[in-house]
C-alpha positions in Angstrom: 86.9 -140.1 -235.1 90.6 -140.6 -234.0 92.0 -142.9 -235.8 93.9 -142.6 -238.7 92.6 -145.5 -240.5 88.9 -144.9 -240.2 87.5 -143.1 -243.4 85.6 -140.9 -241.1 88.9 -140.0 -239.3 88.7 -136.3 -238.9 84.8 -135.9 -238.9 83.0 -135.7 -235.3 79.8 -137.9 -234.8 77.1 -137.5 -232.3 77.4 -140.2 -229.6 74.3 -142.0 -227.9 75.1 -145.1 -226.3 78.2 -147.3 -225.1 77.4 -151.0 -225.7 80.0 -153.9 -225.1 80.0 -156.6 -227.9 82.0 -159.8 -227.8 84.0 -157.8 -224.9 84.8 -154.4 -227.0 83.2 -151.5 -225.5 81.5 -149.9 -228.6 80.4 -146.3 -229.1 76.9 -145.8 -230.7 76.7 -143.0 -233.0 74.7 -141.0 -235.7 76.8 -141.9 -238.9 76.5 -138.8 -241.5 73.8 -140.3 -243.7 71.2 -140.0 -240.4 71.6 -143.9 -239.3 73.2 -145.6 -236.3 76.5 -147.2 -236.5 78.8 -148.3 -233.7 82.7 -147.4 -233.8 85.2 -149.4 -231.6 85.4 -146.6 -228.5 89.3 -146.5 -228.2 89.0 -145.2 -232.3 87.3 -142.3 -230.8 88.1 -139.7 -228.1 85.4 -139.9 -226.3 88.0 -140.7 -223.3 89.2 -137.1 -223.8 92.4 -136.0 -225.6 95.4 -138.8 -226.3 97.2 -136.7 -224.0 94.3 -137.4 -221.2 94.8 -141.4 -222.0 97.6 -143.7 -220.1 100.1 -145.7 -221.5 98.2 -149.1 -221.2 94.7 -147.0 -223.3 92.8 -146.4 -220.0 91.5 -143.1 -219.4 92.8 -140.9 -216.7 90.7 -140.5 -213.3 87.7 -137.9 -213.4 88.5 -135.0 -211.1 86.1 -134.3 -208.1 84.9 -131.4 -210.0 84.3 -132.8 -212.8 82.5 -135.9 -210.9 80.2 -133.1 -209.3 79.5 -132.1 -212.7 78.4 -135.3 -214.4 76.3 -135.6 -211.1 74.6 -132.3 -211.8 73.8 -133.4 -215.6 72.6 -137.0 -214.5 70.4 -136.3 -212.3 68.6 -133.8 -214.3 68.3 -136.2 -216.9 66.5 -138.2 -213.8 64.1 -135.9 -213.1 63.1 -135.4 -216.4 62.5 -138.9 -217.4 60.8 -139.4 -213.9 58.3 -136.6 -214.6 57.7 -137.6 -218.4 56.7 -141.3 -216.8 54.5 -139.5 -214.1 52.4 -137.4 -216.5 51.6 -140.5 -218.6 49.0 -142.7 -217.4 49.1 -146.2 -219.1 45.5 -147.8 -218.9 45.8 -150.1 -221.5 47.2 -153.6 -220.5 47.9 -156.5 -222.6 46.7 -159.3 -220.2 47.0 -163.6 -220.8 44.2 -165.3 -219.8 42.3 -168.6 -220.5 40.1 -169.0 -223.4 36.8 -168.8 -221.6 37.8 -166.1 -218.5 37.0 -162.7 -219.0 40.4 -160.9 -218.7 39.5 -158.4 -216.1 37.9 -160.7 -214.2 40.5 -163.8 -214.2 44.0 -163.5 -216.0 46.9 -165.0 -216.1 49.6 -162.6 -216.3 49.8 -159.0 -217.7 52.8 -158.5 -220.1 52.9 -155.0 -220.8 51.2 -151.0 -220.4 50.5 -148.5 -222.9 49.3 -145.3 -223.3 47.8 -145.8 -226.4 44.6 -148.8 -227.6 47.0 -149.0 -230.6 49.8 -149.2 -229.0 48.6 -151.7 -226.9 46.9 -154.1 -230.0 50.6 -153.8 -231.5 52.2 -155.3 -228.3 49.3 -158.0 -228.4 50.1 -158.7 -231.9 53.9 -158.9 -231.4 53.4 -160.8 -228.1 50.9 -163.8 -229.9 53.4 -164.0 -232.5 56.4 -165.0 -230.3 53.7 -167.6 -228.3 52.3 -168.9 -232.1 56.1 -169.8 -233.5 57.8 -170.7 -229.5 55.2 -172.3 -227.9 53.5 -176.3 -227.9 50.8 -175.7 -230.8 48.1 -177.7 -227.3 49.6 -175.4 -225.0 48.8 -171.7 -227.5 45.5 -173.1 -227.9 44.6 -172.8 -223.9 45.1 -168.8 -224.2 44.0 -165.5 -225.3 45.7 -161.9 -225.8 43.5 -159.2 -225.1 43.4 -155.5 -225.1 42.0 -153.9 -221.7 41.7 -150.8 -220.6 42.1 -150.7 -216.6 42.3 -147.0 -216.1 42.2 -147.5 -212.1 45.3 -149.7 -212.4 43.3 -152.5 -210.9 45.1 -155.5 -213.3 49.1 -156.1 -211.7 50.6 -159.3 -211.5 51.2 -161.4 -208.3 54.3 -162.2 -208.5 
């Protein structure tokens, strides 16, 4: 923290996210008592140094080498991500489908994939919830969540 104002001036925060709210780019952090917070990003120097910043508060142009850099630490974060989602298979679907069709037979639309049967039953729950309290009370009544477990990955919507 930066600014001389902020009672947290001084201290430095781990940063996780950007995320823009009412048009003010926001830094997400890890606050000191272990919870989230967000801090206006220009109260920060996440930019770099005051002495990196222009006149008007932009931030000065990244240098080749130091865009060759990011470029090296992105794209490993890539490849790690791609390989944790290619070593987890995700059998269990949570599928729509009409009262009296068996869902791996007939469905209407599968919502989501899990690697867990718990997980899955969660997402079920969550998802008949938002149908119960958005939906026409005649129109909830035509469907059923279920719980399937399509290990051959035989279940995909046609879009």
């Amino acid at each position: 923290m930066t600014a001389p104002t902020h009672p947290l001036c001084g201290d430095r925060l781990s940063a996780l996210s950007f995320k823009r709210w009412r048009g003010e780019l926001l830094l997400v952090v890890v606050l000191p008592d272990a919870s989230r917070g967000t801090i206006r990003a220009d109260a920060t120097d996440v930019f770099g140094e005051a002495s990196d910043v222009v006149a008007d508060g932009s931030p000065t142009t990244v240098t080749v080498e130091g865009l060759r850099q990011l470029r090296v630490v992105v794209d490993a974060a890539n490849e790690r991500s791609r390989r944790r989602r290619r070593g987890r298979p995700k059998p269990w679907k949570v599928v729509r489908h009409a009262k009296a069709d068996d869902p791996m037979v007939r469905f209407e639309w599968v919502y989501t994939s899990h690697t867990t049967e718990l997980a899955a039953r969660r997402a079920a729950s969550r998802l008949r919830s938002q149908a119960m309290s958005g939906w026409d009370p005649r129109e909830y009544d035509r469907w059923r969540w279920s719980v399937v477990n399509d290990p051959d990955g035989v279940l995909v919507n046609d879009c």
